[in-house]
C-alpha positions as MATLAB code, in Angstrom:
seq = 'XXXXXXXXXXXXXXXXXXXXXXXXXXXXXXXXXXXXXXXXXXXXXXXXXXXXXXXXXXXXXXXXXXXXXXXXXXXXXXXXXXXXXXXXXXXXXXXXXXXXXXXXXXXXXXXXXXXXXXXXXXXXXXXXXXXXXXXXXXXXXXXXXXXXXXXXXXXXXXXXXXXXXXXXXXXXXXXXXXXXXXXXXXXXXXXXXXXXXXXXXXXXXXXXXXXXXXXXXXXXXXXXXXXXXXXXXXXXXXXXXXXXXXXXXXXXXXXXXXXXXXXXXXXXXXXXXXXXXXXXXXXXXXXXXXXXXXXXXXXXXXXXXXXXXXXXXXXXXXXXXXXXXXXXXXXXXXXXXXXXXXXXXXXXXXXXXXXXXXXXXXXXXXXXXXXXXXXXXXXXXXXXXXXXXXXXXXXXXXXXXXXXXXXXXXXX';
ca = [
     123.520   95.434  112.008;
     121.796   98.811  112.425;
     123.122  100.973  114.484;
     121.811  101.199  118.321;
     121.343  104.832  117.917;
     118.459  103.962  115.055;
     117.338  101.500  116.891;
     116.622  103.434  119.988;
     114.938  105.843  117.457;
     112.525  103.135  116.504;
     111.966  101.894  120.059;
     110.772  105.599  121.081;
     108.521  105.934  118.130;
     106.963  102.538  119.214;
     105.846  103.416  122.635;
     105.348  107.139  121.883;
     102.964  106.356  118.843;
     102.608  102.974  118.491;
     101.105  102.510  122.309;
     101.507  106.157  123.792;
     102.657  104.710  126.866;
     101.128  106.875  130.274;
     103.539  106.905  132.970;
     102.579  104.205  135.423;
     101.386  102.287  133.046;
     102.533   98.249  132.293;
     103.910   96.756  129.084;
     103.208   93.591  128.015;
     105.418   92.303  125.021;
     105.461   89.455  122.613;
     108.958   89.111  121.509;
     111.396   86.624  119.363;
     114.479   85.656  120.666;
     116.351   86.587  118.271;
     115.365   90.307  118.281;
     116.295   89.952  122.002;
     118.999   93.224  121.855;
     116.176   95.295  120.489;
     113.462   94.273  122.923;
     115.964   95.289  125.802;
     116.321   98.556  124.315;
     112.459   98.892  123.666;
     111.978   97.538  127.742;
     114.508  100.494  128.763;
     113.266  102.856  127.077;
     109.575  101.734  128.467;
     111.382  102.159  131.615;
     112.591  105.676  131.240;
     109.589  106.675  129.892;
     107.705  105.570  133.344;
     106.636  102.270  132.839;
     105.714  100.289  136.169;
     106.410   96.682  134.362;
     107.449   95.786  131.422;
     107.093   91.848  130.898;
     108.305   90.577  127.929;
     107.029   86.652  125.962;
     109.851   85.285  124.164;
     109.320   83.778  120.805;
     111.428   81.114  119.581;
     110.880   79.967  115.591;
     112.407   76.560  116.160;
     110.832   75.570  119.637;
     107.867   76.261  117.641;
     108.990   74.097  114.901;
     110.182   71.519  117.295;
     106.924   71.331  119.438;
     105.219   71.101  115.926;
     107.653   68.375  115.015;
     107.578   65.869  117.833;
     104.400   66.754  120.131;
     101.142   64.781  120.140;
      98.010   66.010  119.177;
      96.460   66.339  122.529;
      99.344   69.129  123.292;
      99.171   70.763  119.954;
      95.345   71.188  120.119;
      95.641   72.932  123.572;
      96.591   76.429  125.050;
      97.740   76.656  128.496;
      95.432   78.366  130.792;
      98.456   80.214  132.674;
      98.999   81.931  129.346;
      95.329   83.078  128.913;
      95.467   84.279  132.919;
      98.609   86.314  131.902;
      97.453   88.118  128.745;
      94.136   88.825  130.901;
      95.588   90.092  134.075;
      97.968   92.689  132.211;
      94.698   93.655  129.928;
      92.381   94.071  133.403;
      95.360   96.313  134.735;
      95.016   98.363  131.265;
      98.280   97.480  129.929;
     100.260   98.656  126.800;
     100.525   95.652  124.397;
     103.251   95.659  122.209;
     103.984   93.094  119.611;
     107.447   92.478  117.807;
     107.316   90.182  114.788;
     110.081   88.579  112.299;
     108.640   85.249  111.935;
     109.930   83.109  109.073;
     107.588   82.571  106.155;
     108.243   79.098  105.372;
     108.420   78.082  109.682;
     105.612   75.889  109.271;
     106.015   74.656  105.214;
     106.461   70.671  105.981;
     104.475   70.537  108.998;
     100.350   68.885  108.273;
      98.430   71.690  107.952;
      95.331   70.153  110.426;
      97.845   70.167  113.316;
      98.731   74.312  112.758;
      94.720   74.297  112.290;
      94.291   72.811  115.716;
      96.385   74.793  117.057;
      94.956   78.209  115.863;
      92.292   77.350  116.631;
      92.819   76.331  119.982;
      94.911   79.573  120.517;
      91.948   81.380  119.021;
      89.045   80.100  121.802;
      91.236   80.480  124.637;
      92.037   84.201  123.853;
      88.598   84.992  123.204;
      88.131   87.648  126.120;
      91.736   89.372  125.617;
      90.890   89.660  122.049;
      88.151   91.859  123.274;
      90.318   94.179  124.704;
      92.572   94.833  121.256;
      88.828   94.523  119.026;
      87.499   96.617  121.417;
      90.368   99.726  121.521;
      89.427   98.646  125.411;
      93.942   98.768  125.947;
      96.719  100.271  123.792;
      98.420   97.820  121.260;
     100.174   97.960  118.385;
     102.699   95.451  115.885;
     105.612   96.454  114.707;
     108.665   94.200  112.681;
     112.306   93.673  113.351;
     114.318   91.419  110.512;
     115.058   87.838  111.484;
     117.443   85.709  109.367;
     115.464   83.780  107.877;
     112.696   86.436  106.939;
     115.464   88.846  105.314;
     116.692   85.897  103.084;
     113.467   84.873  101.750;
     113.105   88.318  100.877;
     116.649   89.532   99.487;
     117.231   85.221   98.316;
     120.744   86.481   96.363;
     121.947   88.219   99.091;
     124.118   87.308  101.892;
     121.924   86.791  105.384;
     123.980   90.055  106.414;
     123.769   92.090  103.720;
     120.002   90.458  103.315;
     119.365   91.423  107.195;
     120.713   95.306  106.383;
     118.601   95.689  103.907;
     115.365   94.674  105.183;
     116.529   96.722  108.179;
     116.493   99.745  105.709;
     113.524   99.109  104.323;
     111.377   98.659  107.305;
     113.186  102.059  109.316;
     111.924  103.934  105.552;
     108.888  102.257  105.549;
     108.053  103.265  109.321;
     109.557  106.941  108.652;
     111.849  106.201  111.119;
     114.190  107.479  108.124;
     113.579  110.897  109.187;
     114.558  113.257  111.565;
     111.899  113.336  113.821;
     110.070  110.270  113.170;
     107.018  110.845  115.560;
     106.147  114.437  113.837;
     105.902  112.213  110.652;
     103.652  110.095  111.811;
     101.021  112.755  112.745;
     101.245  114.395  109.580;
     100.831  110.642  108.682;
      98.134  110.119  110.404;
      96.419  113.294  109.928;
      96.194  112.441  106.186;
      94.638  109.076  107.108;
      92.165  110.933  108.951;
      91.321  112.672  106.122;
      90.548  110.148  103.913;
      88.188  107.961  106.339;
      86.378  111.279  106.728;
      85.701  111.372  103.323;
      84.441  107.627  103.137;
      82.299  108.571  106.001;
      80.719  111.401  104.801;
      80.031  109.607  101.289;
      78.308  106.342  103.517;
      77.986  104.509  100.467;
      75.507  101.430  100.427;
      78.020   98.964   98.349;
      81.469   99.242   96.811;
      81.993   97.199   93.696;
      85.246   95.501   93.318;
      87.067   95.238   89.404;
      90.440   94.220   88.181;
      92.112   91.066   86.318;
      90.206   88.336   88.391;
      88.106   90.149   90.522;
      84.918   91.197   90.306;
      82.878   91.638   93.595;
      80.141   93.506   94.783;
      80.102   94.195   98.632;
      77.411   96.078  100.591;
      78.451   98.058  103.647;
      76.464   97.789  107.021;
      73.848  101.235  108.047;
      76.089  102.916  110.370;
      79.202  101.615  109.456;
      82.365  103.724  110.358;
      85.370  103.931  108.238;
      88.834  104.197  110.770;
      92.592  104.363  109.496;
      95.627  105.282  111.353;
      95.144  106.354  114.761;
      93.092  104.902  117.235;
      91.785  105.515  120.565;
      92.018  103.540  123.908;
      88.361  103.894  126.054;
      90.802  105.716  128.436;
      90.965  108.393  125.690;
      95.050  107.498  124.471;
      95.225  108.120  121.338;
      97.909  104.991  119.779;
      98.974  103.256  116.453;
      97.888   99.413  116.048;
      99.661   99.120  113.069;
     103.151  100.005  112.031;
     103.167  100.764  109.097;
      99.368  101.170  108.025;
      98.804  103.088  104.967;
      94.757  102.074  105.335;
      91.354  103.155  105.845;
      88.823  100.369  106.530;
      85.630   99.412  107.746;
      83.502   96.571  107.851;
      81.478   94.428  104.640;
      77.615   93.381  105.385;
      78.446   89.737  106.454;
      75.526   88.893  104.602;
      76.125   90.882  102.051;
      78.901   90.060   99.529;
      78.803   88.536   96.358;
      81.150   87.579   93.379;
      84.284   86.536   92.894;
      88.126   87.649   94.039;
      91.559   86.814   93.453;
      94.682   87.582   95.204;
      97.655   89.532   94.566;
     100.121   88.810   97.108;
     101.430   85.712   98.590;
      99.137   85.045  102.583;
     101.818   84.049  105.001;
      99.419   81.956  107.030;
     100.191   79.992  110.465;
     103.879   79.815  108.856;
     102.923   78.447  105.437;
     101.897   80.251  102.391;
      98.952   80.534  100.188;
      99.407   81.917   96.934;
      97.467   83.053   93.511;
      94.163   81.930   95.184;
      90.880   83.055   94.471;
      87.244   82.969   96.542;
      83.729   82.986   95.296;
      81.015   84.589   97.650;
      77.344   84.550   97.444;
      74.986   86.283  100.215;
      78.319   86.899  102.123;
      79.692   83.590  102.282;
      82.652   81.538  100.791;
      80.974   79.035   98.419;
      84.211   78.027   96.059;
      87.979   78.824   96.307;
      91.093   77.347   94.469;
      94.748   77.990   95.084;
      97.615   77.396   92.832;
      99.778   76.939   96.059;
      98.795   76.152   99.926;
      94.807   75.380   98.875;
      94.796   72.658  102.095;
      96.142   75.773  104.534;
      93.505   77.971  102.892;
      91.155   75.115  103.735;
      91.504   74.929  107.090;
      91.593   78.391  107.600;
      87.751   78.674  105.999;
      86.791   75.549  107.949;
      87.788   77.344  111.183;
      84.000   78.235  112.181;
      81.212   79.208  110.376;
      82.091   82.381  110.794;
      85.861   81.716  108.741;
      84.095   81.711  105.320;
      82.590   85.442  105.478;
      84.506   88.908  105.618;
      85.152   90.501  108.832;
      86.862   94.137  107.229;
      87.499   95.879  103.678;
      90.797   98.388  103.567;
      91.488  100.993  101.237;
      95.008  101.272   99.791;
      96.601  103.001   97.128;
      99.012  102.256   94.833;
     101.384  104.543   95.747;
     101.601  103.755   99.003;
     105.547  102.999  100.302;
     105.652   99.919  100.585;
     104.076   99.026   97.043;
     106.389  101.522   95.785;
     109.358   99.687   97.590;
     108.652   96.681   94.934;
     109.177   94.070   97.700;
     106.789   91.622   98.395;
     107.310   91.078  102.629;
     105.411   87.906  102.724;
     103.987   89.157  106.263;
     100.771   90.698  106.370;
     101.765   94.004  108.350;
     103.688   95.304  105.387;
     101.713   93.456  102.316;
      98.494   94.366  103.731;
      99.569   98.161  103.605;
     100.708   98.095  100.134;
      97.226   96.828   98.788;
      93.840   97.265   99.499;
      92.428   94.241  101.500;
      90.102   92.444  102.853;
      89.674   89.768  106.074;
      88.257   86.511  106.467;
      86.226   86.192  109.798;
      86.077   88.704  112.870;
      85.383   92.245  112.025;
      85.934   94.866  114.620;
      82.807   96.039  116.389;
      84.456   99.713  116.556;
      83.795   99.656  112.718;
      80.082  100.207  113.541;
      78.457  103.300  115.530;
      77.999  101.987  118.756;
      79.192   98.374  117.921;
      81.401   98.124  120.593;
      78.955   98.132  123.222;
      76.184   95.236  121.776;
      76.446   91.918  122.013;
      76.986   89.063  119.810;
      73.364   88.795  118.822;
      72.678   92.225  117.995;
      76.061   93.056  115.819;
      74.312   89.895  114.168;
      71.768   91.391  113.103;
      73.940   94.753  111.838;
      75.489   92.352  109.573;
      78.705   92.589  111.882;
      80.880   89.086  111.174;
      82.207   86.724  114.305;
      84.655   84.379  113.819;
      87.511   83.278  115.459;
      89.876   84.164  112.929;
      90.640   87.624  111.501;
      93.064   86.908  107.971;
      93.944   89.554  105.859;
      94.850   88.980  101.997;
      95.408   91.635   99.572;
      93.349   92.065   96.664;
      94.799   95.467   95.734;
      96.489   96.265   92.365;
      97.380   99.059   89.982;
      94.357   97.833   87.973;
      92.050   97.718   90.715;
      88.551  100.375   90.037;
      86.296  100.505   93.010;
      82.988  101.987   92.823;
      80.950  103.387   95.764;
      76.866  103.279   95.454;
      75.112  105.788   97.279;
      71.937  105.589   98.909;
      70.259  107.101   96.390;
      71.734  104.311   93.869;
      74.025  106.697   92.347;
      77.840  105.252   90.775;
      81.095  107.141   91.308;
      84.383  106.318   91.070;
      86.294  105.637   94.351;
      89.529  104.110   93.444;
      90.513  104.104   89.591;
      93.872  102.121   88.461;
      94.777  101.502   91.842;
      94.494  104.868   93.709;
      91.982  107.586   94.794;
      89.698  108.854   92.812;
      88.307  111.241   95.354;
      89.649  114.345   96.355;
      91.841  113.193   99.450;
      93.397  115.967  100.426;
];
């Protein structure tokens, strides 16, 4: 077990960069059980730091199994208002939202995909009007990753669970820069460089990027006014706070109407606790019109048969190769860390923050900006050492963007 030095260290880079917690401020956390001595360490330290309530839902792996197991459909296919009237209160009181996960890949492997579909789906309506607030940068959040047993095995499979927990305990602290010896300094040089690149995109404002490697080919137009982000965020209260930890992306938002062609996977999706794997998706005017998987095609079914809205992209994210976790050679099977070790894209919602002044229209008028709704938001990566990108300006020009997998512009 890592030390509880270290992991006091990562607890204080959580809520000083991942949510920048103000002093009077509430937490709100989403927890498993069986990170419990780490959660208590995060809650202190929210504590010390002048946190007016820290409230903390537990996460149990096999109560979930169980409940999938042995409830009836009625129960599975509905979300408990008290739930929805928590998540909302702490988000009216502008709360810091902080999210642990260490969920096991294979949870969900044996259970019928159309009950984890009705219940995602159910989850998904319900939390329509909290998921404004973390769309919206309206409240603080962020999601971060402890090891659970069962996640560090199906990672280090020849190991022992404790020598396969200690290592995925190393690799995450490296991965988060924790590593170092002031952590939190890292992370704005980190996210200084981030900055840089999105500035970049912005200032280019290409029309399309076109998509190449071994199974891809994809041309995707980009909305007028669309804003490339990465990194940092910033509440409406003016906190500036991490979502994601680690994120090694820039991203934005694809013309929902807008994408055509064909792409193909290159990591394992870890979705609602089963995985989908060597899949591919054909688009036309922006919308999924073929797919195949060699395994989990009746999860990546459902998933597109969500809503209309499922089958078209919501956000595009820029990667490079040498990011640290593609350079760490381990494939996480959980999106935080896969998603940041090769560029992506998401099925359904895209963030209205992506556009210039998107987070203040309404449903019918990021419609008509080409701004996707869904009640999903999947990411799969589609990022490789042989991926080119191009970007098309708006005078119709080529130039390379990404070439064998990293930048071909000057980000400096």
């Amino acid at each position: 077990m890592v030390s509880k030095q270290v992991q006091e260290k990562y607890a204080e880079l959580t809520l000083k960069k991942g949510v920048n917690l103000q002093k009077g401020q509430a937490v709100m956390m989403n927890a498993p059980i069986e990170g419990a001595e780490f959660t208590r360490i995060v809650a202190r330290k929210a504590y010390e730091m002048g946190a007016k309530d820290v409230h903390i839902n537990w996460v149990d792996d096999e109560l979930n199994l169980l409940k999938y197991e042995n409830a009836p459909d009625e129960v599975i296919a509905t979300y408990p208002e008290w739930k929805v009237k928590l998540h909302d209160t702490f988000a009216e009181d502008g709360a810091a939202v902080v999210n642990i996960r260490s969920t096991n890949p294979d949870l969900l492997k044996d259970i019928d995909p159309s009950r984890v579909a009705k219940a995602t789906k159910a989850a998904a309506e319900a939390m329509v009007n909290f998921r404004k607030y973390t769309m919206n940068d309206r409240i603080p959040w962020t999601i971060i990753s402890i090891p659970s047993k069962d996640w560090a095995k199906k990672i280090f499979p020849d190991k022992s669970e404790e020598d396969a927990v200690a290592s995925l305990w190393d690799a995450i602290l490296k991965i988060v820069r924790v590593d170092q010896d002031d952590p939190v300094a890292a992370w704005d040089k980190h996210n200084e460089t981030l900055r840089t690149a999105r500035e970049v995109l912005n200032k280019k404002s290409y029309q399309k990027l076109i998509f190449k490697a071994p199974g891809t080919e994809l041309e995707m137009e980009l909305p007028e006014g669309h804003i490339w982000k990465g990194g940092s965020a910033q509440a409406e209260t003016g906190v500036t706070f991490n979502p994601n930890m680690p994120t090694e992306e820039v991203f934005s938002m694809p013309h929902k109407y807008g994408v055509n062609g064909t792409v193909s996977s290159t990591k394992p999706l870890n979705y609602g606790g089963s995985l989908i794997d060597n899949f591919s998706l054909t688009f036309k005017d922006g919308k999924v019109v073929d797919y195949q998987a060699e395994q989990g095609e009746e999860v990546l079914k459902h998933l597109l048969d969500s809503d209309e809205g499922a089958r078209r992209l919501g956000e595009v994210a820029l990667v490079p190769d040498e990011s640290p976790i593609s350079q760490s050679g381990l494939i996480f099977y959980n999106t935080l860390f896969d998603e940041n070790a090769s560029c992506h894209i998401a099925l359904g919602k895209a963030y209205p923050t992506n556009l210039k002044d998107g987070a203040s229209m309404d449903l019918d008028e990021l419609d008509k900006h080409g701004v996707n709704d869904s009640l999903v938001h999947v990411d799969f990566m589609i990022g490789s050492d042989k991926m080119d990108i191009d970007g098309i300006t708006k005078d119709g020009k080529s130039e390379p963007v990404f070439r064998n997998g990293t930048w071909a512009l000057d980000i400096k």
